[in-house]
C-alpha positions as a Markdown table, in Angstrom:
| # | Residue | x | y | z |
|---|---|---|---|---|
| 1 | Unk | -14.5 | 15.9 | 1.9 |
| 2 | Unk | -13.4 | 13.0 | 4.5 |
| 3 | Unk | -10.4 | 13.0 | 6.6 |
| 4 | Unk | -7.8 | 11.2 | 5.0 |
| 5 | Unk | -7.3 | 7.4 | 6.3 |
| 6 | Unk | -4.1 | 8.7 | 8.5 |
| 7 | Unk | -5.8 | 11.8 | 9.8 |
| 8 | Unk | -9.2 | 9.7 | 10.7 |
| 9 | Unk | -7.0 | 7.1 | 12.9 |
| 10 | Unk | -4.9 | 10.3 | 14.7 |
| 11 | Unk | -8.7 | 11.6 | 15.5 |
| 12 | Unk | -9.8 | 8.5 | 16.8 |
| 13 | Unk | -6.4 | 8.2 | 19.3 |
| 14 | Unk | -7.1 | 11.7 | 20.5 |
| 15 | Unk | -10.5 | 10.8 | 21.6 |
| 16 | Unk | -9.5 | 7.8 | 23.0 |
| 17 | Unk | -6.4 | 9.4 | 25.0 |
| 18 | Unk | -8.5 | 12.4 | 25.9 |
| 19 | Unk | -11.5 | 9.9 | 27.2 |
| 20 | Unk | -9.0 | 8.1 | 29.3 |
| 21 | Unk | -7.5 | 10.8 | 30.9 |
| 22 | Unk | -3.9 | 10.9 | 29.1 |
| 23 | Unk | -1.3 | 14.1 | 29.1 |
| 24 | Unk | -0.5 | 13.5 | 25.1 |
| 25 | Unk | 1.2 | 15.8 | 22.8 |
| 26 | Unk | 1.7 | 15.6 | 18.9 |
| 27 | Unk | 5.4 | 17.1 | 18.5 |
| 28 | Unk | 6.2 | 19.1 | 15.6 |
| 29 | Unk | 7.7 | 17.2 | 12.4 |
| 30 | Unk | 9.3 | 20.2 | 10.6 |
| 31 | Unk | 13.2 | 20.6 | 10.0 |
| 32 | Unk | 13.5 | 21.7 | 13.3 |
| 33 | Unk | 12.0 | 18.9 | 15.2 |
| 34 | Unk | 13.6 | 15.0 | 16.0 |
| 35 | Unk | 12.8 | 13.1 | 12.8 |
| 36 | Unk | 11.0 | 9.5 | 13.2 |
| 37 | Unk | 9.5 | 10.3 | 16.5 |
| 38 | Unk | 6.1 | 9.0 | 17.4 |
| 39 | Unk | 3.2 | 10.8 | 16.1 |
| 40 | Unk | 2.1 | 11.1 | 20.0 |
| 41 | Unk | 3.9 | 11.4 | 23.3 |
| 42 | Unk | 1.7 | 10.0 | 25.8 |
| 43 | Unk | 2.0 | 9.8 | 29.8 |
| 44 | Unk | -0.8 | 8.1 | 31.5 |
| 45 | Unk | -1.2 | 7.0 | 35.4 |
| 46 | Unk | 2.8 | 7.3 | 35.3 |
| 47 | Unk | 3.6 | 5.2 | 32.0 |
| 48 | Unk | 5.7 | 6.6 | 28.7 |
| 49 | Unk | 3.5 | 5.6 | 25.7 |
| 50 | Unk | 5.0 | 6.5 | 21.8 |
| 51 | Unk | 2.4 | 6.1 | 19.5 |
| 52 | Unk | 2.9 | 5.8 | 16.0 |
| 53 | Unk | -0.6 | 6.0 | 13.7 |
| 54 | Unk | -1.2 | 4.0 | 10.3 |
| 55 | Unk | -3.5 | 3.9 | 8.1 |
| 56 | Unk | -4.1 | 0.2 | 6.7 |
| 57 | Unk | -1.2 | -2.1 | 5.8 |
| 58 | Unk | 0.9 | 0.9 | 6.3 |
| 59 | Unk | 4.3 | 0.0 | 8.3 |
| 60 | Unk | 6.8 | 2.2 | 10.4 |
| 61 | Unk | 9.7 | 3.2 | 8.6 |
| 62 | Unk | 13.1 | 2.3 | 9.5 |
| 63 | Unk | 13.7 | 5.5 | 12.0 |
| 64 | Unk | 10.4 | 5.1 | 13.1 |
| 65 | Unk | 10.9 | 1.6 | 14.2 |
| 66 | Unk | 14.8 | 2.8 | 16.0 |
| 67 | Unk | 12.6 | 5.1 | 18.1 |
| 68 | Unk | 10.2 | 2.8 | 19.3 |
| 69 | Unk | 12.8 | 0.6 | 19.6 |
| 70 | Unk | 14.0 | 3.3 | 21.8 |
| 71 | Unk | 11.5 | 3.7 | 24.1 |
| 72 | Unk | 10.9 | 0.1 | 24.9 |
| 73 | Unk | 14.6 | -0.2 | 25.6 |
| 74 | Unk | 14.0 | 3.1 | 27.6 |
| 75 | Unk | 11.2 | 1.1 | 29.9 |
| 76 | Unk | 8.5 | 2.7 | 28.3 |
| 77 | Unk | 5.6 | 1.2 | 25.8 |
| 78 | Unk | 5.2 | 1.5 | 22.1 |
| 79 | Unk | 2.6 | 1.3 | 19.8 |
| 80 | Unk | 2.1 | 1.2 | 16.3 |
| 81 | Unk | -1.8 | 1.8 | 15.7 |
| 82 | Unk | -4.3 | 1.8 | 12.9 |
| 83 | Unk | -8.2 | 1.8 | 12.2 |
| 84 | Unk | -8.0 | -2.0 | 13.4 |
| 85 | Unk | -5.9 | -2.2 | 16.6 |
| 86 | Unk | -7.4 | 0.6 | 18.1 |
| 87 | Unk | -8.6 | -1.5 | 21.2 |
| 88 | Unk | -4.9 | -2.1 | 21.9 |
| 89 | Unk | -4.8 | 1.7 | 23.3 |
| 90 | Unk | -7.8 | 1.8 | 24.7 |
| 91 | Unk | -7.1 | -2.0 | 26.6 |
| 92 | Unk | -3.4 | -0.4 | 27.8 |
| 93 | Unk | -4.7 | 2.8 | 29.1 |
| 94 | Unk | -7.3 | 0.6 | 30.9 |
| 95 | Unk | -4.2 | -1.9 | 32.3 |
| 96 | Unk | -2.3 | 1.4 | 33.4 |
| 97 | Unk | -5.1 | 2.1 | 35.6 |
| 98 | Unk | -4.9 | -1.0 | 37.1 |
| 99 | Unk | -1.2 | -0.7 | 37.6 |
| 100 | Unk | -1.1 | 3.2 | 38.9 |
């Protein structure tokens, strides 16, 4: 049995963080944990990166989007990524190492 379509796109960010070098962690989504908060928390060569994964057509939801919101007020960099935009990681990990 195959990952499911959400799972698949959360493997393919770790390999991609983990290839380029990134701290990342996945924070815990229980009752105990910050509701809405990206699915990774991601500091590489000195920049903040939320990442929120998708799967298809599938679209933040409304406290999803206020913390990504958030961070971008916050100075730091958002994403919103699925099986199609995956380049977008990889192509601002690469311009962070250009910037560090």
């Amino acid at each position: 049995m195959g990952l499911k379509p959400e799972s698949a796109v959360k493997k393919k960010i770790k390999a991609i963080l983990t290839e380029n070098g990134a701290y990342w962690v996945m924070p815990v989504s229980n009752g105990m944990g910050n509701h809405g908060v990206p699915d990774f928390l991601v500091c590489c060569n000195g920049r903040f990166i939320g990442i929120e994964a998708k799967a298809g057509s599938n679209k933040p939801t409304a406290l999803q989007q206020a913390h990504i919101d958030r961070i971008f007020d916050a100075g730091g960099y958002a994403l919103v990524i699925n099986e199609d935009n995956l380049h977008v990681l990889t192509e601002l990990l690469e311009w962070t190492t250009k910037k560090a």
